[in-house]
C-alpha positions in Angstrom: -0.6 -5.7 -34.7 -0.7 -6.1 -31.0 -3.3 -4.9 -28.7 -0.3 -4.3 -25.5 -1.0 -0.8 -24.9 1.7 1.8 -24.4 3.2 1.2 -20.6 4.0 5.5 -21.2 0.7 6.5 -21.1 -2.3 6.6 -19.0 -5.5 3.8 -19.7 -8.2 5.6 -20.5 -11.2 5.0 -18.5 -9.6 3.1 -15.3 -13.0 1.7 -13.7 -12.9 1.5 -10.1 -13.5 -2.7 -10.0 -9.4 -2.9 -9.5 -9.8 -0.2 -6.1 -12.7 -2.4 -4.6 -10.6 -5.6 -5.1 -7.9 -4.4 -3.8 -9.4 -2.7 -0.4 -11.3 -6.0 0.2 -8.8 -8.6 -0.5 -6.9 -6.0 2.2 -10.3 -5.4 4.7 -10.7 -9.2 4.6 -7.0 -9.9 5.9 -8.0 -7.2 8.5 -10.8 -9.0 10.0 -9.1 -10.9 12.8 -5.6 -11.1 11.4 -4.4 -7.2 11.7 -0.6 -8.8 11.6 -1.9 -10.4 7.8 -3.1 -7.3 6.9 -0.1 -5.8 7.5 2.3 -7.9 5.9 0.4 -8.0 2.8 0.0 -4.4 2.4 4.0 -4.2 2.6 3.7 -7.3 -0.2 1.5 -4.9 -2.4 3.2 -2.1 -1.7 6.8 -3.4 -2.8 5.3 -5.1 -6.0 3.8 -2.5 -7.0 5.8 0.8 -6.0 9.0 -0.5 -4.4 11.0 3.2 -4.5 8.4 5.0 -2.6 8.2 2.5 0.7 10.9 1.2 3.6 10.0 -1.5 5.6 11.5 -3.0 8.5 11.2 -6.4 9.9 11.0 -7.6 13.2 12.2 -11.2 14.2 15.5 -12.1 14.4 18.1 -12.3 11.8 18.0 -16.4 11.2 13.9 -16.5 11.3 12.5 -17.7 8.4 9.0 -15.6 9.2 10.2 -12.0 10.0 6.8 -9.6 10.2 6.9 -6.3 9.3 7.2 -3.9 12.6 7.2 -0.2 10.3 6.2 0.6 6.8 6.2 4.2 5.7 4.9 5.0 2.6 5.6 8.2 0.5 3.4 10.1 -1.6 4.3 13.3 -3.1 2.3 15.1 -0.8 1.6 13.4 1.9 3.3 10.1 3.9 1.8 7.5 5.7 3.6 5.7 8.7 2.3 2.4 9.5 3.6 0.9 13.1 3.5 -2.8 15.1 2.7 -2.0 18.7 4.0 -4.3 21.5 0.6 -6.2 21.3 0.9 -6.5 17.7 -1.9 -3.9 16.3 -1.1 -1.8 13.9 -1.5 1.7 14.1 -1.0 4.6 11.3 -0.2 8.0 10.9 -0.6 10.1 8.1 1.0 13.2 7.3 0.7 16.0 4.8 3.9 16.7 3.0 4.6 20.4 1.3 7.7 21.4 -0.3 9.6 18.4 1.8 7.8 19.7 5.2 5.4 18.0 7.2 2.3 20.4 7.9 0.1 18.2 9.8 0.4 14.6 11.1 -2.5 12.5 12.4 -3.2 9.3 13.6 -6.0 7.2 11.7 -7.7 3.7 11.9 -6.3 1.1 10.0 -9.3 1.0 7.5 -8.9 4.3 6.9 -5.3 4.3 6.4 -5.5 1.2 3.4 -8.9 3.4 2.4 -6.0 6.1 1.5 -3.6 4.1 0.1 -5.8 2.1 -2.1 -7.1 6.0 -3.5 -3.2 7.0 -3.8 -2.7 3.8 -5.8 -5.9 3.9 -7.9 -4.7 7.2 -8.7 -1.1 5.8 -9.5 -2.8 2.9 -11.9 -4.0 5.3 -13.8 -0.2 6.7 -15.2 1.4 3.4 -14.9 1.4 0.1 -16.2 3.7 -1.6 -13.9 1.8 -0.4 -11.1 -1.7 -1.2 -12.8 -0.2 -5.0 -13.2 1.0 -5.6 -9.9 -2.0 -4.1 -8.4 -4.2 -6.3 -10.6 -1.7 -9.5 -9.4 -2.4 -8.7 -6.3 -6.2 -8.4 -6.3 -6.5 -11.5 -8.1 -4.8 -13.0 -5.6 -1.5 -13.9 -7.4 
């Protein structure tokens, strides 16, 4: 008898030590290394739910470190849009999606964008158990 539980259906009683990992391990990169933080928020992000983001990379072709200029990230209802300036802070916007039309877009600080996406995902952890692993790679620093 194994104790693996059922990757189909939803852990019961997801505690919220996973979200505050994963929002400090991201907050940390923040602090004084915005181009860190983003980069390892498309690393999470593609690890854990690799069919709902698109990144692109700046650089050029034959770089071996190519940064991640735009990430957008789409939730059922709602999409975030994650951008590189020219001085290389991020900035985000996050719109609210219904029926496949966006109602409202807004731009946000960085903390509060990974704020949303860590809730989006702690949300998503809760359903799946690929996305519960990758998150729980990532927070462990993996």
């Amino acid at each position: 008898m194994t104790d693996n539980p059922d990757p189909n259906q939803p852990v019961a009683g997801a505690d919220d030590s996973l979200q505050i990992a994963v929002l400090g391990h991201l907050l940390r990169n923040e602090r004084g290394q915005t181009a860190a933080a983003l980069d390892a928020l498309a690393a999470l992000l593609q690890a854990a739910i690799p069919e709902r983001i698109k990144i692109a990379r700046g650089g050029y072709i034959w770089n071996k470190v190519r940064p991640v200029d735009q990430l957008n990230i789409n939730f059922d209802d709602s999409a975030i849009e994650i951008k590189r300036s020219k001085s290389g802070a991020p900035t985000a916007v996050v719109s609210k999606i219904v029926g496949g039309i966006t109602l409202k877009s807004s731009k946000v600080s960085m903390e509060e964008c990974i704020r949303a996406v860590v809730d989006r995902l702690t949300k998503m952890e809760a359903e799946s158990a690929a996305t519960r692993i990758a998150l729980r790679k990532f927070a462990e620093g993996r």
